[in-house]
C-alpha distance (Angstrom), angle and dihedral (degrees) to the residues before:
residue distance angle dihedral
X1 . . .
X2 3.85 . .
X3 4.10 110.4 .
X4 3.34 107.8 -115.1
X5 3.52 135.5 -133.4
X6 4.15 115.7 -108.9
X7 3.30 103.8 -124.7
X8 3.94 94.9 33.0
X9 4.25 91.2 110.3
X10 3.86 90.8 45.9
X11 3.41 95.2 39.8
X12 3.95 95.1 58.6
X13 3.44 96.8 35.5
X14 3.81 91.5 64.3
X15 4.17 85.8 78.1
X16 3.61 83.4 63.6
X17 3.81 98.8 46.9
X18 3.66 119.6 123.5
X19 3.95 98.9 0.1
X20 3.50 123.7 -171.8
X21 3.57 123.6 -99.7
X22 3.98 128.3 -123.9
X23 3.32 108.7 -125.0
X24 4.03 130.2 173.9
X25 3.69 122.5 -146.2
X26 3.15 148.2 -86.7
X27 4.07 86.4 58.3
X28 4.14 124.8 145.5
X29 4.18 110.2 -146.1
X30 3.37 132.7 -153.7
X31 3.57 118.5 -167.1
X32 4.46 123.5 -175.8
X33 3.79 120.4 -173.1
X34 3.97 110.4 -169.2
X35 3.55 116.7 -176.0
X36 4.06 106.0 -128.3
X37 3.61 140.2 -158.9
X38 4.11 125.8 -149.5
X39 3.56 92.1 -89.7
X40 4.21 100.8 38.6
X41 4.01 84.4 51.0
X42 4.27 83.6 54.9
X43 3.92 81.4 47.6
X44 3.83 94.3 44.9
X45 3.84 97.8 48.1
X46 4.50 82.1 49.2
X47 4.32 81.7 55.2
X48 3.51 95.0 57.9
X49 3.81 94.3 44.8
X50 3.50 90.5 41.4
X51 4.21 88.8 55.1
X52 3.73 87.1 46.8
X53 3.83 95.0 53.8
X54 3.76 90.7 57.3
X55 3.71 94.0 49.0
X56 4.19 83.6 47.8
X57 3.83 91.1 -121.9
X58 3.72 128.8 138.9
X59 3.68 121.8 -80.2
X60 3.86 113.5 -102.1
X61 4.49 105.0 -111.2
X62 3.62 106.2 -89.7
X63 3.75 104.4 -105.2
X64 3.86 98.6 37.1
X65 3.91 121.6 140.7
X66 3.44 96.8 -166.0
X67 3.86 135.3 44.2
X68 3.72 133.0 179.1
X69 4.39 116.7 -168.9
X70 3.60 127.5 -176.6
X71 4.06 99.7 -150.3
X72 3.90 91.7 169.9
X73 3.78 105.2 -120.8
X74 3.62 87.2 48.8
X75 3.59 146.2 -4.7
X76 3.91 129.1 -128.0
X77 4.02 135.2 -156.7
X78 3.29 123.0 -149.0
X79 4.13 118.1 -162.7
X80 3.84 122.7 170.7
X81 3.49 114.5 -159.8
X82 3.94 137.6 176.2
X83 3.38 104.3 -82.3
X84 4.40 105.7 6.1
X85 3.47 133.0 18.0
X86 3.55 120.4 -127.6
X87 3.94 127.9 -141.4
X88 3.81 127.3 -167.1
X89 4.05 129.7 -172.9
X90 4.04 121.5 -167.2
X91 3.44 122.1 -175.9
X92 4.23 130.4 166.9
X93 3.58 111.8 -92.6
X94 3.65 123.8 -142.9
X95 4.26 97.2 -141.0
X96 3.85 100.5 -179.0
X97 3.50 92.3 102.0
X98 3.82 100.9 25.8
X99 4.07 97.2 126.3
X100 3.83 87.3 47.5
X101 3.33 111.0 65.3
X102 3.65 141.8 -4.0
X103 4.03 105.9 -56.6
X104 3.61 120.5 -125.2
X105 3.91 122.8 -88.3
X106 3.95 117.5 -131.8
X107 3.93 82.2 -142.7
X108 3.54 90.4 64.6
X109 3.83 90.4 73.0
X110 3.86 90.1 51.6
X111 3.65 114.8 93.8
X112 3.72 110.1 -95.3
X113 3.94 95.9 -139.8
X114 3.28 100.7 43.5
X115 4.27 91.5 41.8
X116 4.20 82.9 54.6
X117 4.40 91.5 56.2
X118 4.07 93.8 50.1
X119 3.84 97.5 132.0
X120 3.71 126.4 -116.2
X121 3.85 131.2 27.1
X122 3.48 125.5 -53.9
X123 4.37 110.9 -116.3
X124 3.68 97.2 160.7
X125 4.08 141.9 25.1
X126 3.75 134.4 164.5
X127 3.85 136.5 166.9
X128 3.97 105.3 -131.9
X129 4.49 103.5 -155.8
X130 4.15 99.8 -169.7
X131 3.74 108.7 -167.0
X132 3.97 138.3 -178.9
X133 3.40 113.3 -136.8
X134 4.33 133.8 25.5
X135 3.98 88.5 -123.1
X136 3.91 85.3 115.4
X137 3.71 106.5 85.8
X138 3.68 120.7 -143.8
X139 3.44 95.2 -113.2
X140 4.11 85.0 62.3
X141 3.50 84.4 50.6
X142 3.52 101.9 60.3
X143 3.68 95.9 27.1
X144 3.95 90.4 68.0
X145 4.02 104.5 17.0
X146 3.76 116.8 19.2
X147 4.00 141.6 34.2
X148 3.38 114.2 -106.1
X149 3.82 97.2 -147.1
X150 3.87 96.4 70.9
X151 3.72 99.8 22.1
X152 3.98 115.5 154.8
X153 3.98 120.7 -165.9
X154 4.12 139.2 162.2
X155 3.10 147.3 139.0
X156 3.81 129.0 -72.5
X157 3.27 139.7 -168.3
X158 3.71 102.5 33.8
X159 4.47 81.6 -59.6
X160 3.48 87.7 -47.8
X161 4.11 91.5 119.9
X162 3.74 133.2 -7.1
X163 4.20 123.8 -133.5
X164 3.56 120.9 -153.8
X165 4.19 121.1 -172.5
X166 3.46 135.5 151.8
X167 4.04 102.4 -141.0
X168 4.44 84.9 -123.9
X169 3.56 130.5 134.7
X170 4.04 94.5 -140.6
X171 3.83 127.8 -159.0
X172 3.56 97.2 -75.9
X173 4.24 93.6 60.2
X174 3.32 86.3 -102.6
X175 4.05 146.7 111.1
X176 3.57 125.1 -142.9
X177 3.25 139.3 -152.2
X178 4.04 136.2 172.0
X179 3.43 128.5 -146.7
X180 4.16 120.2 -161.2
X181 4.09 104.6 -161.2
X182 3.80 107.8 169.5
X183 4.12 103.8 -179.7
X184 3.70 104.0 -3.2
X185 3.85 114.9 149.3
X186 4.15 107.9 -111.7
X187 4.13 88.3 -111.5
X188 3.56 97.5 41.9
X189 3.79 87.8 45.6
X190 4.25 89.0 51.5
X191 3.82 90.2 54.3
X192 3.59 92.1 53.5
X193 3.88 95.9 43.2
X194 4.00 85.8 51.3
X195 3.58 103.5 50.7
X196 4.50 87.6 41.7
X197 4.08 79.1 58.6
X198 4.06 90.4 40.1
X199 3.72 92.4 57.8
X200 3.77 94.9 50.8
X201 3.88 91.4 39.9
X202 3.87 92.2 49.4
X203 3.56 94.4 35.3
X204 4.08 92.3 68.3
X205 3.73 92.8 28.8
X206 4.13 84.7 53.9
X207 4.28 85.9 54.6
X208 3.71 101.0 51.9
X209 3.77 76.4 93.5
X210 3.55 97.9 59.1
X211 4.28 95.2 73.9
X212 3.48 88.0 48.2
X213 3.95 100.6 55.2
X214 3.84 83.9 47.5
X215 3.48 90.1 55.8
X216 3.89 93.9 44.3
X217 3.69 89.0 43.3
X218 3.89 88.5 77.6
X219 3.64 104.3 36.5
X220 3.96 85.3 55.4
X221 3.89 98.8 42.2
X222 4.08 77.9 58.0
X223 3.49 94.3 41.5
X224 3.88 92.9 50.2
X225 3.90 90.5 46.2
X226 4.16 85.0 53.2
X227 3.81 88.7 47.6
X228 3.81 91.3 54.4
X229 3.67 98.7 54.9
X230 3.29 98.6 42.2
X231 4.17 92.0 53.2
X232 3.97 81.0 48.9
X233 3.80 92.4 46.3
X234 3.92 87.5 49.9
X235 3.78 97.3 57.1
X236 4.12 90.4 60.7
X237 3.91 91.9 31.7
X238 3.90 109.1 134.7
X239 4.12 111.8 -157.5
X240 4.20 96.2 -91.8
X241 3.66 84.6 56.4
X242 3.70 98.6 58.9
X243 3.25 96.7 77.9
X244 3.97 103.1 53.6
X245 4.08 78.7 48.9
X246 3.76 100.0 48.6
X247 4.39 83.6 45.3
X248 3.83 91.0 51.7
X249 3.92 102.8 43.2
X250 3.87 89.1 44.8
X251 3.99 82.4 56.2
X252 3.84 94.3 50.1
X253 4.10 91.6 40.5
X254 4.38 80.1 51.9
X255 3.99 90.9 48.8
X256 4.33 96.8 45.7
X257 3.78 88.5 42.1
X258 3.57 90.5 52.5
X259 3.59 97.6 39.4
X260 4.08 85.1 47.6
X261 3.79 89.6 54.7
X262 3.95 88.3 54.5
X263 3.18 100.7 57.0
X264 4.00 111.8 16.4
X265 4.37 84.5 88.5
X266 3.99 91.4 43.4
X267 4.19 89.1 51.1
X268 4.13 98.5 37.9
X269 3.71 74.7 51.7
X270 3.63 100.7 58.9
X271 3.86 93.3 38.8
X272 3.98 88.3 62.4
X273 4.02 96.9 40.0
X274 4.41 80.0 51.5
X275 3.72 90.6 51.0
X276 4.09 88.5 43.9
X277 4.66 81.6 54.8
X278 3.40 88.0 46.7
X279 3.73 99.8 50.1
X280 4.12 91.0 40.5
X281 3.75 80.8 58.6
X282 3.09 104.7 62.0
X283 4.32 95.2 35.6
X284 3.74 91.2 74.3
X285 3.67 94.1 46.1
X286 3.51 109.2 -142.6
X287 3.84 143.0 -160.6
X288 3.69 140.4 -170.7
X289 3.49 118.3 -81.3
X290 4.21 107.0 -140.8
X291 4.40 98.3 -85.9
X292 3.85 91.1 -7.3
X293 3.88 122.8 119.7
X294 3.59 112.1 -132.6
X295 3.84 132.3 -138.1
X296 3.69 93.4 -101.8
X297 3.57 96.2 56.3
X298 3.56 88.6 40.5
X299 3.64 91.1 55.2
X300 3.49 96.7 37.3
X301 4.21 97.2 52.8
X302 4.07 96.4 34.1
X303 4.51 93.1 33.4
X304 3.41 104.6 44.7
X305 3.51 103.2 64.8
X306 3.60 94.0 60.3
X307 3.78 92.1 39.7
X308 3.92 88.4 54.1
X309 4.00 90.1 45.1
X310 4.14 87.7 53.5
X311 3.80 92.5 54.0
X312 3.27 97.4 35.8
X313 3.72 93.2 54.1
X314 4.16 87.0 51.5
X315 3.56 93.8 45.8
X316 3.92 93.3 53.7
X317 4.02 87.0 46.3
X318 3.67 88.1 51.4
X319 4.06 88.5 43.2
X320 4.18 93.9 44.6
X321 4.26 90.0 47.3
X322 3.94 89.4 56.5
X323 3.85 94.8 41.3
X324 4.04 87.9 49.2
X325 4.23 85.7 46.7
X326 3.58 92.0 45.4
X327 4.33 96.7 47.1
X328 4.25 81.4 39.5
X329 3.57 91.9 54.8
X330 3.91 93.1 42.5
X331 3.77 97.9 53.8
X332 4.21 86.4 42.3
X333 3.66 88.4 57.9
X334 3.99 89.6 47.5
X335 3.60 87.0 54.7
X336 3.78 102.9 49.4
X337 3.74 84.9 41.1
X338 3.67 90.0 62.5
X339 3.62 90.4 35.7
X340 3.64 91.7 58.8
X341 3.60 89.3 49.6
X342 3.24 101.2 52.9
X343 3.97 88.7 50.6
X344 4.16 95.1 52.4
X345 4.13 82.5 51.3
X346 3.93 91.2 48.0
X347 3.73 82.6 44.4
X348 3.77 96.4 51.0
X349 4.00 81.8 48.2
X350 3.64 89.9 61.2
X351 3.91 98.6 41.0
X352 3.98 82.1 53.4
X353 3.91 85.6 52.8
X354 3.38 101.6 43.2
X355 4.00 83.3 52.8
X356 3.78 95.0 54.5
X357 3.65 91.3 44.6
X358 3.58 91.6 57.5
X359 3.71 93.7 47.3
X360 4.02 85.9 55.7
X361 3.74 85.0 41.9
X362 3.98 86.8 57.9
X363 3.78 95.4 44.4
X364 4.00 94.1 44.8
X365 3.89 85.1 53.0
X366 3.25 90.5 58.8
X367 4.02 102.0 51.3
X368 3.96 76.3 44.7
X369 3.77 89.2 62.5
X370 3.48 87.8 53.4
X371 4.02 100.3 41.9
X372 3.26 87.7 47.5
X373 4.10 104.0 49.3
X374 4.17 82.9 50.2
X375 3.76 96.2 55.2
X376 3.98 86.0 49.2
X377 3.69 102.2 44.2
X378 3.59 90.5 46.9
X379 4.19 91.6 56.7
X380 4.11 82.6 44.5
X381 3.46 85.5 54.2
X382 3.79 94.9 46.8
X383 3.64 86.3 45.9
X384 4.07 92.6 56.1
X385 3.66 93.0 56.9
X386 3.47 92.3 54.9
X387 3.96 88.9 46.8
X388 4.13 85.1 65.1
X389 3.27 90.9 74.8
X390 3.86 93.6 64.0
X391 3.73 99.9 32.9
X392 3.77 110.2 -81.7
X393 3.93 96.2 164.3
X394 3.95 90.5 -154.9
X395 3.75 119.6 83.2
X396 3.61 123.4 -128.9
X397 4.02 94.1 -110.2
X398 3.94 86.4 54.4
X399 4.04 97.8 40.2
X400 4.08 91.8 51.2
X401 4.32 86.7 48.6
X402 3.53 91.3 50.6
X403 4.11 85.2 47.1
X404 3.14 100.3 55.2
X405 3.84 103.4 70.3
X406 3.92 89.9 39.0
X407 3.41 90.6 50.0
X408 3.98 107.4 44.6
X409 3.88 90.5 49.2
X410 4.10 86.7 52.4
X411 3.71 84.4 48.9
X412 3.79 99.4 51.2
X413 3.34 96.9 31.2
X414 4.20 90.1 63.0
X415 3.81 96.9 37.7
X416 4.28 80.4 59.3
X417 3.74 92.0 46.4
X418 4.23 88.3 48.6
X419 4.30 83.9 44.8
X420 3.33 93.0 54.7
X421 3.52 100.8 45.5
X422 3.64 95.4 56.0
X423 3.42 98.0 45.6
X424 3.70 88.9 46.2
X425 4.07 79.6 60.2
């Protein structure tokens, strides 16, 4: 009765995604890796359907990562993943006369036609030979399957079967590898099977990285040579320069961020498929067989090379985008420096104004005084002659001289009260 959460079912189903298959022995594996985009993983899903039409089974559920068919002469796995989907083929395998002639393919039951449309492009194949019993010798083994001159073999399982490949993409576009289980349980077996195919799968998945840091390897040695000069040019930069500086580093900051953008996905990428090697690795628990190289050390002398190229080429994105920040941020705060500079002098240009002005200010209130006492006067004066009339004794001439003193000091005096009040504002 409890409501439950909408992505509860998907959510703990995903421990149960892609699980390995039981699988008795002897049994001959093919397993196809094609790199897929959005719409070749639509077209991939419609192949599977499509092959379980014409076998008149039941369409896979729309949606599905993973499917599992029974086609009688062989059976087929189908795994979608993020960036590929994966496709596997078992079949029995008749072993009697496995070191005498080329064994049997489980892609050889697969209809040729229909193998040739898979969608996508092909990054990884490999021939899987499961057998029962170590009566083959290795000399069998690389007489009929595998080259001798870069031949890798241990132990796996804690000794419970040995795995012999040679790491070689052989005539056929594929690599082999062959697998001697004597009395492994069928589920034990399928786990071991699964992460041997992991390791290749993730191995090339893990080096789709490695064309791209080669690529980004020269657009940042170019980039870092740009950088250089321009902190050089910087340190002897005169104020018209700044601008042709500031213009050219934003430039170079555009071209590493895009370049970082590019590739930053294609290298995080590459660091998880490495971890995914590394943790196959160890799952089947190897040892050395006696004068054999095993996959570790085969991994860890051919691998890490490539792995170290991918992270170095991130790490010296990561280390040119700060540099280009830091030099970008160093010539901003030149500029505003300046800037600021220039506004306190602009500023002291005004203060000096502003001084001037009120000197003027002072002087014009003075021949204000002045203007101002004559226009009043002359109305007192105006004023006096009309006084005759009614007997003012003084005559106008007389009444405007005594005025004028009376009147200028009323004058000046309230132009100083109205200066002080506004300054006093």
């Amino acid at each position: 009765m409890l409501q439950q959460h909408p992505q509860r079912v998907a959510l703990h189903n995903e421990i149960h995604a892609r699980p390995p298959e039981a699988m008795g022995v002897p049994v001959s594996i093919s397993h196809v890796v094609m790199v897929c985009d959005a719409a070749q993983r639509e077209a991939s899903w419609a192949h599977i359907a499509e092959l379980a039409r014409d076998h008149h089974l039941p369409q896979p559920n729309a949606g599905s990562t993973h499917v599992r068919m029974d086609l009688g002469p062989y059976r087929v796995r189908w795994e979608l993943h993020t960036e590929f989907v994966t496709w596997t083929f078992m079949r029995p395998l008749n072993a009697e006369h496995f070191g005498e002639r080329e064994p049997e393919a489980a892609l050889d039951a697969v209809p040729q036609r229909w193998f040739a449309a898979l969608p996508g492009q092909c990054l990884a194949s490999m021939h899987v030979w499961v057998l029962p019993t170590k009566a083959f010798g290795s000399g069998s083994l690389v007489k009929h399957v595998l080259h001798e001159e870069t031949l890798v073999a241990s132990t796996v399982a804690d000794g419970f079967a040995e795995v012999y490949t040679d790491f070689a993409v052989h005539a056929d576009g594929f690599s082999r590898m062959v697998l001697l289980a004597g009395g492994m349980a069928p589920r034990r077996l399928g786990r071991l099977v699964q992460s041997l195919l992991e390791i290749e799968t993730y191995r090339m998945a893990a080096l789709l990285g490695l064309p791209a840091a080669r690529d980004a390897s020269q657009v940042l040695a170019s980039a870092e040579r740009e950088l250089a000069e321009l902190a050089q040019a910087i340190r002897s930069a005169t104020r018209d320069d700044e601008p042709l500086l500031l213009d050219r580093l934003t430039r170079l900051a555009g071209q590493v961020e895009s370049q970082h953008a590019a590739t930053h996905s294609r290298f995080s990428a590459s660091a998880a498929y490495f971890e995914l090697v590394d943790k196959r690795i160890v799952d089947i628990a190897e040892s050395r067989l006696a004068g054999m190289q095993t996959i570790r050390e085969f991994m860890d002398r051919r691998l890490s090379p490539a792995r170290s190229t991918c992270a170095w080429s991130a790490r010296r994105q990561d280390a040119l985008s700060q540099r280009v920040s830091r030099i970008s941020n160093l010539l901003r705060t030149r500029v505003e420096i300046e800037q600021q500079q220039s506004s306190q002098a602009l500023l002291a240009t005004m203060n000096s104004r502003q001084d001037i002005q009120i000197k003027l200010q002072s002087t014009v209130e003075g021949l204000s005084v002045a203007a101002i006492t004559y226009y009043i006067v002359g109305l007192v004066s105006y004023l006096a002659k009309g006084a005759q009339h009614w007997g003012w004794p003084w005559s106008p001439e007389m009444t405007a001289a005594v005025a004028i003193p009376v009147v200028a000091t009323g004058v000046w005096w309230s132009l100083r009260r109205l200066h002080q009040s506004v300054f006093k504002d």
